[in-house]
One Martini backbone bead per residue (centre of mass of N, CA, C, O) as a GRO file, in nm:
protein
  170
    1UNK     BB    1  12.769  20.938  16.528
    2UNK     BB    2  12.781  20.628  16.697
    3UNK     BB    3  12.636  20.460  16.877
    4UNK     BB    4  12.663  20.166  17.048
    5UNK     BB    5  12.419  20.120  17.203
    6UNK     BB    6  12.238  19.993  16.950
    7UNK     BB    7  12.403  19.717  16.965
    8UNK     BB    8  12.353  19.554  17.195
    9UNK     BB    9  12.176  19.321  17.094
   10UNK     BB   10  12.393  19.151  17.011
   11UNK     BB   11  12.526  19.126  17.308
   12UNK     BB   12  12.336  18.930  17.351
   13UNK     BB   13  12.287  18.709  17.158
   14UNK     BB   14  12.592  18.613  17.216
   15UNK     BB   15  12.577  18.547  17.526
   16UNK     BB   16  12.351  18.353  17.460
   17UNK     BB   17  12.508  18.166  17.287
   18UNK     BB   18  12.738  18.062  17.495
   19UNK     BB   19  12.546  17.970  17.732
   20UNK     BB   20  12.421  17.751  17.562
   21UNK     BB   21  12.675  17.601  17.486
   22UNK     BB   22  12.808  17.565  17.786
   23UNK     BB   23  12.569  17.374  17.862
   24UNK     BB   24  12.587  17.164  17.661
   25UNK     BB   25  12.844  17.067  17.812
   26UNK     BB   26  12.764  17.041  18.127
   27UNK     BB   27  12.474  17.001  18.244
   28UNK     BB   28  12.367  17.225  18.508
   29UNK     BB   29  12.194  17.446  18.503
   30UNK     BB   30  12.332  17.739  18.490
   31UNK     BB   31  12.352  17.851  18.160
   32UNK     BB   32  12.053  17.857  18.136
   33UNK     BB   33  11.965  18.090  18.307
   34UNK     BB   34  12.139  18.310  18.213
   35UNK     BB   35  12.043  18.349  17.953
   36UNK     BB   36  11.779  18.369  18.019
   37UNK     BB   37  11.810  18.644  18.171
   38UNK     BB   38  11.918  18.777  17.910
   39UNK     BB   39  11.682  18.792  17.769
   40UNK     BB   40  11.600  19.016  18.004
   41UNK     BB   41  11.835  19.223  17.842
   42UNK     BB   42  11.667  19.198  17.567
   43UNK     BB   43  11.407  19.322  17.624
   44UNK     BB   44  11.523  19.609  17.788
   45UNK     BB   45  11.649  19.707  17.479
   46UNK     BB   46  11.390  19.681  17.336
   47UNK     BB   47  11.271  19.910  17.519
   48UNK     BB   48  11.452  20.144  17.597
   49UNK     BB   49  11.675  20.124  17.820
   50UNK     BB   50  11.943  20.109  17.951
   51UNK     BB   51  12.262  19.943  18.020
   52UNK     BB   52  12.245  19.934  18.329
   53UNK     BB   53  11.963  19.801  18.350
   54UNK     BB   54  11.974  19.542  18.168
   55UNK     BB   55  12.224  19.416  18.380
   56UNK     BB   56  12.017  19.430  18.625
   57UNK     BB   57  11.786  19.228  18.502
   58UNK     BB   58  11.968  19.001  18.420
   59UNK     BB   59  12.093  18.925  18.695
   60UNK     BB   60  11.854  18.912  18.869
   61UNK     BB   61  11.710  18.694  18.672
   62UNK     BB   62  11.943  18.491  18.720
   63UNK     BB   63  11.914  18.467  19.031
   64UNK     BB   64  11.643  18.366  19.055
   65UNK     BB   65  11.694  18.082  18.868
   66UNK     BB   66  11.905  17.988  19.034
   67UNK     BB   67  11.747  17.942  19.279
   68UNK     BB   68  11.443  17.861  19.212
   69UNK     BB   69  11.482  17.634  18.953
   70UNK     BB   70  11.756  17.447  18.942
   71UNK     BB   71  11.682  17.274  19.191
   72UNK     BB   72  11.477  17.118  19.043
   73UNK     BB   73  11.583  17.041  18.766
   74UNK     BB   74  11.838  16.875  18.922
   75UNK     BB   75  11.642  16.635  19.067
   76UNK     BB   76  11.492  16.578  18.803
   77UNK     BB   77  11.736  16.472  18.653
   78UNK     BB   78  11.840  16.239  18.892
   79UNK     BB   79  11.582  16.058  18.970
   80UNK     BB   80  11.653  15.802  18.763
   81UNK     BB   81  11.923  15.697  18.901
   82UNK     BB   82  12.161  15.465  18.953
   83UNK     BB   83  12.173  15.290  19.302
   84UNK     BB   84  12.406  15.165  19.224
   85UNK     BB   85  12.692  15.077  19.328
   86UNK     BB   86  13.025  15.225  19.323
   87UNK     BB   87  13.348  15.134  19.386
   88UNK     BB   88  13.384  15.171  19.701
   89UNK     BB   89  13.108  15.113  19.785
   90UNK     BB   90  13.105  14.823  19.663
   91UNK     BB   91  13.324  14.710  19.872
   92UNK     BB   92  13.143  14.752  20.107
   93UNK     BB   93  13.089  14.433  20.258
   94UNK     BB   94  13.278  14.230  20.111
   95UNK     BB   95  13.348  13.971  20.054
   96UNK     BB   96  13.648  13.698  20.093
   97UNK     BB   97  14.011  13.583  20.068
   98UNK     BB   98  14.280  13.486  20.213
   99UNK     BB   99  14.594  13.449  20.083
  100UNK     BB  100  14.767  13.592  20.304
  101UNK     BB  101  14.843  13.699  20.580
  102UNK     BB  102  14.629  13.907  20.803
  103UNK     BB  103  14.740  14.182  20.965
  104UNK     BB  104  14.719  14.481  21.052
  105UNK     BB  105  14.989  14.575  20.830
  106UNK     BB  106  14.927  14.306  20.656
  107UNK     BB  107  14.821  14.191  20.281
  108UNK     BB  108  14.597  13.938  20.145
  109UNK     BB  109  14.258  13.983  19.917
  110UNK     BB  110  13.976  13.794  19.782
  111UNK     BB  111  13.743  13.892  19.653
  112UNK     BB  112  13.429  13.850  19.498
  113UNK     BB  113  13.506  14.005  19.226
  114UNK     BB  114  13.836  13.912  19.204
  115UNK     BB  115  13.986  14.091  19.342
  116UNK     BB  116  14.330  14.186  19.453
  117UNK     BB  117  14.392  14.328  19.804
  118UNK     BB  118  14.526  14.471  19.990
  119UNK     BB  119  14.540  14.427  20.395
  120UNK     BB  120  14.366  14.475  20.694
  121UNK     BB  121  14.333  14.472  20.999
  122UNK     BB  122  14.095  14.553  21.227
  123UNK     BB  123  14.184  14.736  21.533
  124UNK     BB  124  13.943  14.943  21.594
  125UNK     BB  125  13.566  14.994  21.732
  126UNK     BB  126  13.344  15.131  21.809
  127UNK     BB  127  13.209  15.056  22.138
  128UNK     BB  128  13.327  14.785  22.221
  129UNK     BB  129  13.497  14.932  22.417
  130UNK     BB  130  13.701  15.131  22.597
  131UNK     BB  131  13.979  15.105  22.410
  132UNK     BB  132  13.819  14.994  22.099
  133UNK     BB  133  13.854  14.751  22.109
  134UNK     BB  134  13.852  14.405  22.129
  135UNK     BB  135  13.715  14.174  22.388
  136UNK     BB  136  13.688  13.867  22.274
  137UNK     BB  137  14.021  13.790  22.145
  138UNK     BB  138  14.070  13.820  21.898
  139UNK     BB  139  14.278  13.786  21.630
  140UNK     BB  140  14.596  13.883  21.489
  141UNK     BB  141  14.487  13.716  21.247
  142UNK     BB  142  14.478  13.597  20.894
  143UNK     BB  143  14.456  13.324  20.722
  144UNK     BB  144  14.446  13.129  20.465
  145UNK     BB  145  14.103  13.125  20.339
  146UNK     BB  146  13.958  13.312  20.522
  147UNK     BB  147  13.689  13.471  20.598
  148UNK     BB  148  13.595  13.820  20.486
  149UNK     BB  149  13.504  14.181  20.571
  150UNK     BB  150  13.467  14.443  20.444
  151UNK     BB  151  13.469  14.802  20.621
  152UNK     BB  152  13.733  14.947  20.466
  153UNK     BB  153  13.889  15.180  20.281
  154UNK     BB  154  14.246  15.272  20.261
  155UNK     BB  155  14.290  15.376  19.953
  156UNK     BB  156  14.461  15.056  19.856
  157UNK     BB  157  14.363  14.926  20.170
  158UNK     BB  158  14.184  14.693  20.304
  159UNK     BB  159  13.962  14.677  20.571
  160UNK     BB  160  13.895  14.420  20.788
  161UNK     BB  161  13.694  14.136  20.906
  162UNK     BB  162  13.647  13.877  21.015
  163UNK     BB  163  13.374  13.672  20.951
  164UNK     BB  164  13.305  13.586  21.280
  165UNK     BB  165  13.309  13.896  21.355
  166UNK     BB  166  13.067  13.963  21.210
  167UNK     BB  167  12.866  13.733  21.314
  168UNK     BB  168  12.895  13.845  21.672
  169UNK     BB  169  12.777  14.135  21.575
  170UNK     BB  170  12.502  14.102  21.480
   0.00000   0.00000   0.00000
């Protein structure tokens, strides 16, 4: 009778190529560690370890390096990583120019950099006053023409504020 056991070490090392062929897909150093790991259950295998005691090797060693190597490693990857913003980070902050009348409800507004964005003036700004508005009289609406800054964008539009109570506000 053949003991199936005696072959576990080819489960070990099918197990070891799909781990590392998998991380080469994510890069995120989850199953490089697991590899790693199962490496030590095929250690334990090659020891003439118990098929129970090789999976609690694996297991142990993978949790090991996925706690306190991966989060190294992804420190160090990462950490030369392009600083500039993108996407709505990049948005906020932007100067632009009114094309239609932007009142609360709504309007047009043509960014720095080209894009033409729904928008609306924000309606009320923490600290401000009591009531959480401007108390300075601003007006309800901003005219075409008039300069404008991204406060903050919800969904596809942008909430502005005209460019003088920015800088009344600075």
């Amino acid at each position: 009778m053949v003991d199936l056991t005696d072959y576990l070490w080819i489960l070990w090392l099918v197990f070891i190529l799909v781990a590392i062929t998998i991380e080469l897909l994510s890069l995120e150093f989850t199953f490089l560690m697991i590899s790693i790991g199962s490496l030590g259950g095929l250690a334990a295998n090659l020891l003439g370890l118990d098929w129970w005691l090789q999976i609690v090797v694996a297991a142990g060693l993978s949790v090991l390096l996925l706690l306190t190597i991966r989060p190294f490693l992804l420190r160090a990857l990462r950490k030369g990583g392009d600083p500039a913003l993108s996407n709505i980070d990049a948005l906020i902050g932007m100067s632009g120019r009114v094309l239609s009348t932007v009142t609360e409800t709504g309007g047009l507004v043509k960014l720095a950099n080209g894009e033409t964005w729904t928008a609306r003036l924000l309606t009320s700004r923490p600290g401000l006053g009591a009531s959480g508005t401007a108390s300075s009289g601003t007006a309800a609406s901003a005219e075409p023409g008039q300069p404008v800054t991204v406060h903050l964008i919800e969904g596809s539009t942008a909430v502005v504020i005209p460019a003088e109570r920015t800088q009344n506000n600075a």
